[in-house]
N, C-alpha and C positions, 0 to 999 in steps of 0.2 A: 752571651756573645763573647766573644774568645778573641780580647783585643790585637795582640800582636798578627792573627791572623786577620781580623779584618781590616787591619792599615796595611799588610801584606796585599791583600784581593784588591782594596783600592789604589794603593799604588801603579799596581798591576794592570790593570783596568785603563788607567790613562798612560800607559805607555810609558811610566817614570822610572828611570833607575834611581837607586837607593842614592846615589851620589845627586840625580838631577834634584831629588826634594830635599837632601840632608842640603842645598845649597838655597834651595825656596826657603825652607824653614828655618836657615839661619844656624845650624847644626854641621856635627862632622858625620860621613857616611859610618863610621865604627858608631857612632854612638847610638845613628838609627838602627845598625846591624843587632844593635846588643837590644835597642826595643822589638823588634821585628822578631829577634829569637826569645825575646822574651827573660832575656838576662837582665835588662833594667826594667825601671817602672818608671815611663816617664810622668811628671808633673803636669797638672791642670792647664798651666800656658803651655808649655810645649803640641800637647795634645791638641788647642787651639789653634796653636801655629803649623801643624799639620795638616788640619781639618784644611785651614784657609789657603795652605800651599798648594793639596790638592785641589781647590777651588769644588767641595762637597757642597752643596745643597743644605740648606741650613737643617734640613729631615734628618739627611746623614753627619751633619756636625756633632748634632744633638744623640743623636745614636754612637759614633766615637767614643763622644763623652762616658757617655753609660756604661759601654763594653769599660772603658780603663778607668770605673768607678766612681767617676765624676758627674756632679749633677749637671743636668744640662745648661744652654746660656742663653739659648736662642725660647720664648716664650712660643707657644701656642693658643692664639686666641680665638674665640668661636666668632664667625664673620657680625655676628649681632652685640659684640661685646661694646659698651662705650669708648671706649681706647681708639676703636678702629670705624669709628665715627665720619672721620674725615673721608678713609675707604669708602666707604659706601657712598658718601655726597660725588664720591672725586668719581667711584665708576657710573652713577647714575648720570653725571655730566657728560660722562664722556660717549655713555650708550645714546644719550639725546642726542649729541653734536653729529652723530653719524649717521644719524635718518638722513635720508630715504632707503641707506643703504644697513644693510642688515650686521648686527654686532652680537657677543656674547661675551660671559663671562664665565670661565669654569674652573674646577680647582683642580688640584694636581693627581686625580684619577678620572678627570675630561666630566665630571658631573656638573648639571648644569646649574649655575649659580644665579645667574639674571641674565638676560634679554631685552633688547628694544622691540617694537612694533614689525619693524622690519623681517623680523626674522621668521616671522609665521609663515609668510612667503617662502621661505625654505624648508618649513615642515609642514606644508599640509599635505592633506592626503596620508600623514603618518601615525599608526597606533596610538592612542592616547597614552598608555603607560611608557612609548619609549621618546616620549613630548614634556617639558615644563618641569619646573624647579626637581632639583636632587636627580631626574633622569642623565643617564648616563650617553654626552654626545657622540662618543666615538660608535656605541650601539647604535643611536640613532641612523646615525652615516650608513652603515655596511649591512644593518637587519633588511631580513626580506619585508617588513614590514614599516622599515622606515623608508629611508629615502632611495637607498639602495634601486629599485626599480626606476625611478624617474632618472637615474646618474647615466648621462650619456657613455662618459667614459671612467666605467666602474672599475678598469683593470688599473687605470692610471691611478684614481683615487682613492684604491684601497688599497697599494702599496703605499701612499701616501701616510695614509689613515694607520697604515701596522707597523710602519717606520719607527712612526713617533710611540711607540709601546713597547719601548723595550725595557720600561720600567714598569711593566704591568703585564708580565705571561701570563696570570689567566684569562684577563679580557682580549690577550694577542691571540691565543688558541681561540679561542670561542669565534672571534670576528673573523679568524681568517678559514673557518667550516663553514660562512656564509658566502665566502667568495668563490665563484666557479673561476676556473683555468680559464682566463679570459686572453684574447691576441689584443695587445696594444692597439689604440684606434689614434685616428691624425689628428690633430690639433693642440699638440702641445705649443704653449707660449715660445719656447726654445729658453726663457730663463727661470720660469715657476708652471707649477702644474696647476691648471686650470679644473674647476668645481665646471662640468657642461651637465646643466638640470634644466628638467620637463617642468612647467609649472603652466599654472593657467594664464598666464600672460608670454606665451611663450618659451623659448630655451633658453637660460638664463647664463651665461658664461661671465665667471667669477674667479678673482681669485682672491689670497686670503694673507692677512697678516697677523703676527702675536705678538701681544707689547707685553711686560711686563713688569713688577714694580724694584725697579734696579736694585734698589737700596733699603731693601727689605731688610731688617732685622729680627721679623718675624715671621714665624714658621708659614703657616696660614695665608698673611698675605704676599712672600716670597713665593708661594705656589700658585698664585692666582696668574690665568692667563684670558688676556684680554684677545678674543679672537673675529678680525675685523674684516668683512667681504668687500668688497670691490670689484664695480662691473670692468669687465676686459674689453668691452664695446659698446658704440652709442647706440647699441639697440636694447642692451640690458640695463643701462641707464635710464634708460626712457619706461623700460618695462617698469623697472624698481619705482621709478616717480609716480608714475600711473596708478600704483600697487597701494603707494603710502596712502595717496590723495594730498588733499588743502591741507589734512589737518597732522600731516604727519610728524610737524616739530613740534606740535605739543600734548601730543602722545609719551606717556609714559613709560619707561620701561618696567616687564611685569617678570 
């Protein structure tokens, strides 16, 4: 990877001139000019203090690094490592706290990490291989074999769904061969796009939000996305409760 060019492409990319980050990172624009062409080599903090200016993703800090021959800073730990211990108690809290209603956890190519009880309600009637640990949710969504046929309004939700992949063109191509040229259908929220699903408790309208862990220092759990449904009306609320049952708050997530 060919540094000066790819501080170039990311600069680029968020819309920065050479002056607006030589003034993030605490530098004069000559001096980024001379890294950028490749006339200087800047130093291991410098190279930090760019990453952090352009506000990269600890994935791409850590690749920066590398291109300008620096070992990386930011760790990559496997989600079952001891370290990140407390991760896993904190997302299995927090997957319980949100029964009745349906939560997930996935990592930063949308695979699915864990689940509460609630969420099978969202996948039944779907393929068994595009369901349950390491399957890939964003396929799940838009396959004709997932949920894709129950989605009332699939035109809305799969521009939704191919938005968020723009750091992922192959599964962006792929998912978006399963969408037909669909005409907009009514019931958008008018401030977020509403999930309208067939299930056997009726049409469940939903919509959705993603937390994530702000102050990650690590690779792994800086990519994790906590992704949380909420009914849009008391009658998908009612559906969801009916769905958990009595025992739905002490049900595991699996």
């Amino acid at each position: 990877m060919d540094f000066p060019r790819t501080l170039r492409e990311r600069r680029t990319r968020r819309h920065l001139s050479q002056l607006d980050l030589a003034l993030r990172a605490g530098t004069t624009q000559r001096h980024l000019s001379f890294i950028e062409s490749g006339r200087s080599v800047p130093g291991r903090n410098m190279v930090v203090r760019l990453a952090e200016s352009l506000e990269l993703p600890l994935r791409e800090r850590n690749e920066l690094l590398l291109a300008a021959g620096y070992v990386p800073a930011y760790p990559e730990s496997p989600l079952d490592d001891p370290v990140l211990a407390p991760v896993r108690a904190a997302i299995d809290h927090i997957l319980r706290g949100h029964l009745p209603y349906p939560a997930l956890v996935v990592d930063h190519g949308g695979d699915l990490i864990a689940a509460n009880a609630a969420f099978d309600l969202i996948t039944e009637g779907a393929a068994p291989d595009l369901v349950g640990p390491g399957a890939n949710m964003y396929r799940l969504a838009l396959h004709p074999d997932g949920l894709a046929p129950r989605i009332v309004n699939l035109a809305e939700w799969a521009r939704h769904i191919l938005a968020r992949l723009g750091h992922l063109t192959e599964l962006r191509t792929e998912l978006a061969g399963y969408v037909p040229e669909l005409e907009p259908s009514a019931g958008l929220l008018g401030f977020a796009v509403p999930l309208r699903l067939q299930s056997s408790y009726g049409e469940l309208r939903l919509m959705t939000t993603v937390t994530t862990f702000a102050t990650a220092v690590d690779v792994t759990l800086a990519e994790l996305k906590l992704e949380a449904f909420l009914p849009t009306d008391a009658s998908t609320a009612e559906a969801l409760s009916a769905a958990a049952g009595p025992a739905a708050s002490a049900t595991a997530p699996r």
